[in-house]
C-alpha positions in Angstrom: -133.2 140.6 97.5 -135.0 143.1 95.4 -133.9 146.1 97.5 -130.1 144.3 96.6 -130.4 144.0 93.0 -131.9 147.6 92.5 -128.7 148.6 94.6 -126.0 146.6 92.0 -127.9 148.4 89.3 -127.7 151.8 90.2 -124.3 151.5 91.6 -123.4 150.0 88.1 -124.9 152.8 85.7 -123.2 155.1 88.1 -119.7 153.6 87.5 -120.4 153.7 83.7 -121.2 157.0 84.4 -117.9 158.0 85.7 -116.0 156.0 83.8 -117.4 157.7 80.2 -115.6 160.5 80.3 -112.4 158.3 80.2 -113.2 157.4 77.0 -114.8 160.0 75.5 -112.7 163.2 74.0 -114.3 166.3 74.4 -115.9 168.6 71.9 -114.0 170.7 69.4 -114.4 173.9 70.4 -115.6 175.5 67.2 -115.7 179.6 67.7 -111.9 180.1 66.0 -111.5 177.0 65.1 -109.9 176.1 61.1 -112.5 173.8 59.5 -111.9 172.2 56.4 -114.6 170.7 54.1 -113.2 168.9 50.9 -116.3 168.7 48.7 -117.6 171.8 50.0 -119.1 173.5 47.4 -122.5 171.6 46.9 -124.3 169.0 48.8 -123.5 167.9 52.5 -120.3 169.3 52.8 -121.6 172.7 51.7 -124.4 172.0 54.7 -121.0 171.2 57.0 -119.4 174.1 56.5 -122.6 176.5 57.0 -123.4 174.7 60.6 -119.5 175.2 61.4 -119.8 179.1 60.6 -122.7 179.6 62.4 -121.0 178.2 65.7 -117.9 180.5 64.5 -115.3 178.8 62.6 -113.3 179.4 60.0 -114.0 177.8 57.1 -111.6 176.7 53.9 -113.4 175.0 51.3 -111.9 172.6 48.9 -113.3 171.2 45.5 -113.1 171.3 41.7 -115.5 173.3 40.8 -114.3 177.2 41.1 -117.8 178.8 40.0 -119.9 176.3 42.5 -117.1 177.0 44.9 -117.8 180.8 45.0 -121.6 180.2 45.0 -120.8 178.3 48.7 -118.8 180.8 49.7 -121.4 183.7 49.6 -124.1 181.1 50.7 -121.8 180.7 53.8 -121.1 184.3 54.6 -124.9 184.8 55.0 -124.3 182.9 58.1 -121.3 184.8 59.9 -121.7 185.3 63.3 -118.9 188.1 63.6 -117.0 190.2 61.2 -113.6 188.5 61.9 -114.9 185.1 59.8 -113.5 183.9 56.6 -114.3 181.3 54.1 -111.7 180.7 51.6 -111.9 179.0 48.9 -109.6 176.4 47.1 -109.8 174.4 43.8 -108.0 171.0 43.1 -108.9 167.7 42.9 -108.4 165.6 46.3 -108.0 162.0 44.2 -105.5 162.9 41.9 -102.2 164.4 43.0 -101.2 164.3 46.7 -98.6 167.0 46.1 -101.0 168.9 44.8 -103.6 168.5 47.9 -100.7 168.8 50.8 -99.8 172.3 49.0 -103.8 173.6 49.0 -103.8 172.4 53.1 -100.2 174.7 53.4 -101.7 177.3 51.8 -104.8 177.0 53.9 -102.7 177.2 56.7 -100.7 179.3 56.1 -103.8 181.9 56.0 -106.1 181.0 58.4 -103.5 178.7 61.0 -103.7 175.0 62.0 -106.5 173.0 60.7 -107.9 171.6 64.0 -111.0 169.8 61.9 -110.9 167.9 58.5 -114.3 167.1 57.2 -113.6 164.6 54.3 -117.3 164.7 52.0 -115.6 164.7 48.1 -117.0 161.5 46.6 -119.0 160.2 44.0 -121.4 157.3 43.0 -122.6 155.2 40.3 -125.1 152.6 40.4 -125.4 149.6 38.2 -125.0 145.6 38.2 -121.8 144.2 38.1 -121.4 143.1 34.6 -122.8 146.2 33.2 -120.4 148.7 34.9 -117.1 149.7 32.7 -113.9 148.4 34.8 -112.6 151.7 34.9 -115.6 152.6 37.1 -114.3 150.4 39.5 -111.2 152.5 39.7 -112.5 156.3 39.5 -114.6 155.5 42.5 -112.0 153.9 44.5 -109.5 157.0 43.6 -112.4 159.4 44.5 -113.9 157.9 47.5 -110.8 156.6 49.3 -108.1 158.2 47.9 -110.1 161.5 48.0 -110.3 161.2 51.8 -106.6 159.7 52.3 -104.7 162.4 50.6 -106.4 165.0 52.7 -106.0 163.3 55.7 -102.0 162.6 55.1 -102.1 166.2 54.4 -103.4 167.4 57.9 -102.2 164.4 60.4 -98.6 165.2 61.4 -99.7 168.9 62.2 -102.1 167.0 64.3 -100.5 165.0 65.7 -97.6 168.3 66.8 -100.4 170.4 68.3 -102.0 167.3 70.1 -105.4 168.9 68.9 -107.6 167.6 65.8 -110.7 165.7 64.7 -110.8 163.7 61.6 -114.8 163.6 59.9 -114.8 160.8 56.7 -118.1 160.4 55.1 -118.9 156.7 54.3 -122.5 155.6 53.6 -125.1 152.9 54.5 -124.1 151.1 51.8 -120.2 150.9 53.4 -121.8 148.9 56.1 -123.7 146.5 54.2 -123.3 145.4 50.3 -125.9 146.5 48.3 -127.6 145.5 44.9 -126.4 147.6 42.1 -123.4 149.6 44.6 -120.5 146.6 43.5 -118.6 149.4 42.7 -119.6 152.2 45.4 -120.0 149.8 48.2 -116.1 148.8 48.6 -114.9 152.1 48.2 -117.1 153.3 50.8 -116.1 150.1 53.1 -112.1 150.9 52.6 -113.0 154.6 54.3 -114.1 152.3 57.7 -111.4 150.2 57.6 -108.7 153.4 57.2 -110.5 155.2 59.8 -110.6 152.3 62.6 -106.5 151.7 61.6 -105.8 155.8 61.9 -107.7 156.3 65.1 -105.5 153.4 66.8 -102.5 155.6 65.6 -103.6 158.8 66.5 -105.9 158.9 70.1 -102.9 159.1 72.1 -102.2 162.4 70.0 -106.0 163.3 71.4 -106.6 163.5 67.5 -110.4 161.8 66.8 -111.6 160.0 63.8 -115.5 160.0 63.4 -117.0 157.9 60.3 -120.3 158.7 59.5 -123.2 156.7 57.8 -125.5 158.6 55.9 -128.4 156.5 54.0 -130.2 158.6 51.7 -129.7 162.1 52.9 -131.4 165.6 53.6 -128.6 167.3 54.0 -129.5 170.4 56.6 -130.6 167.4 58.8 -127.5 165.5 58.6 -125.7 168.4 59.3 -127.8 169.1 62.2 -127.6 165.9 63.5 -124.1 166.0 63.4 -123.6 168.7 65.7 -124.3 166.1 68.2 -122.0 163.3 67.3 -118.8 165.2 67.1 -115.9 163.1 68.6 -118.1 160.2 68.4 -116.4 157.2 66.0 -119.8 156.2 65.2 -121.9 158.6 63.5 -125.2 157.3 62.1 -128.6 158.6 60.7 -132.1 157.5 62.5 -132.9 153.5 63.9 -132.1 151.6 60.5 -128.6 153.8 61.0 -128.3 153.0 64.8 -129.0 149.2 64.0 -126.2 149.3 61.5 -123.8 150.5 63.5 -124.3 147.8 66.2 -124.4 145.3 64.0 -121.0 146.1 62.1 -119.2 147.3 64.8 -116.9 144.6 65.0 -113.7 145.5 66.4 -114.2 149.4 65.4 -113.2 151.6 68.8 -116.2 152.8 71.3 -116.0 156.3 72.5 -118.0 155.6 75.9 -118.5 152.4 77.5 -122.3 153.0 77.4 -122.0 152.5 73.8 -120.2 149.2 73.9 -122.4 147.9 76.4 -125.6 149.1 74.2 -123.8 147.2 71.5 -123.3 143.9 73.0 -127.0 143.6 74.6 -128.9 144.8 71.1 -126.3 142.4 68.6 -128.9 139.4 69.4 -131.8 141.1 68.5 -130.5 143.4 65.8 -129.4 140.4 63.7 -132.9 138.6 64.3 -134.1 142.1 62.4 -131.4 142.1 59.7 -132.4 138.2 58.6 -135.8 140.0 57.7 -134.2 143.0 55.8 -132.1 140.6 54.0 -134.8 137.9 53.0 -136.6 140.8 51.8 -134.1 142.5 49.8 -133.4 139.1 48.6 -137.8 138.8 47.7 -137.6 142.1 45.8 -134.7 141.7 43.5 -136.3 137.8 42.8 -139.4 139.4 42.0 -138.1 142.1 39.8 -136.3 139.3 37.6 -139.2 137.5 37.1 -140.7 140.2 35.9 -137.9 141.1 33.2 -137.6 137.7 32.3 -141.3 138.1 31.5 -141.2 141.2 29.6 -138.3 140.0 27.9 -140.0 136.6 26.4 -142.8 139.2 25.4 -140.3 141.0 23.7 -139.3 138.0 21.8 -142.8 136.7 20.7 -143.9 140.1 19.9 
């Protein structure tokens, strides 16, 4: 009976095995290839960029900053692998003017070909409680953090879409999986970037064009990007076991890129919500906790 089982197993993990590759694309091939970073020039898009030249592509950079932009640039070239590499560099502002941003992606290609990879990192955030934040707050992050990364993307797809080739990168956050205290305004602006990306890569995969959304909490940057070298084509891309646990437990109806990971998915959902009760009851604890004690101080205030 044993012996039986044992044989179901195996002969199960080696269908999943086969079947992966059904599912999964396969890795951008990145000597030659056109990168582009939209908030490039600092931060991890700058750390993007850098781990895409070393591995030999060529690498347009998009933000608003010109002098920050040429300070990437030369950080960049440090890191060329041969002397046919080029970084150029292009200032506008992704949020704004979509006109503007589909003529920056011509001109991009129009000098160093097709962009085979967009890597969407321009965004911006601002903490603080809902009341306290001005409404128009509400709107510059929404127009930076979503529209930032839709412009772009419009920009790029159709190309795509000709050339059958093309991968898709949007930086959400941690916090555009789960709503957090003090993010009312960053949170949904890093959620809308999930729900674009699940709708775009239904469009798109039979073009073999990939979307990848990833997760970062707070970040080191080099070791996101490194990370990241792993995780291309994935849809999922998340940072360390609070990350992982996320990403299982938000998945919803958001596509797998191996059947391994849906399986994964189903058997830890159980457990990984048993773990998120505790996170929440203890995020709930901490914010109680840190009104009492400014209800305290306040009433001290008072009397004082």
């Amino acid at each position: 009976m044993l012996l039986l089982v044992a044989t179901c197993v195996v002969a199960f993990v080696l269908l999943l095995y086969m079947l992966s590759p059904l599912i999964s694309p396969k890795p951008l091939a990145l000597p030659g290839a056109h990168v582009v970073v939209t908030g490039g020039s600092s931060g991890i898009g700058k750390c993007i960029a850098i781990e895409c030249y070393k591995q030999g592509a060529f690498i347009t950079l998009v933000a608003r900053n010109e002098d920050r932009l040429l300070q990437a640039k030369k950080e960049i070239e440090k890191h060329s692998i041969n002397d046919k590499q080029v970084v150029l560099c292009i200032s506008v502002d992704v949020s704004q003017d979509y006109s503007q941003v589909e003529n920056v992606i011509k001109q991009a290609q129009e000098k160093l070909g097709p962009v085979d990879m967009l890597v969407n990192c321009a965004g911006m955030s601002l903490a603080g409680k809902f009341e306290d934040l001005e409404v128009g707050t509400f709107e510059k992050l929404m127009s930076v953090n979503y529209l930032g990364s839709v412009y772009p993307s419009r920009a790029v797809i159709t190309t795509m879409k000709e050339r059958r080739v093309g991968r898709i990168v949007f930086l959400s956050s941690q916090a555009g999986q789960v709503g957090l205290y003090g993010f009312t305004a960053y949170s949904p602006s890093k959620f809308a970037i999930r729900g674009l990306a699940e709708a775009l890569q239904m469009e798109v995969k039979p073009y073999n064009v990939y979307v990848t959304v990833a997760y970062p909490p707070d970040t080191d940057t080099p070791g996101f990007a490194e990370e990241n070298k792993t995780k291309q084509g994935n849809f999922n891309s998340s940072i360390g076991s609070d990350g992982y646990m996320l990403s299982s437990l938000t998945c919803g109806m958001a596509p797998v890129t191996s059947i391994t990971e849906g399986l994964q998915q189903v058997v830890t959902m159980g457990l990984f919500r048993m773990l998120s009760l505790f996170y929440l009851g203890s995020f709930d604890n901490i914010i109680r906790r840190c009104m009492i004690e400014r209800a305290k101080y306040e009433t001290a205030d008072k009397t004082a």
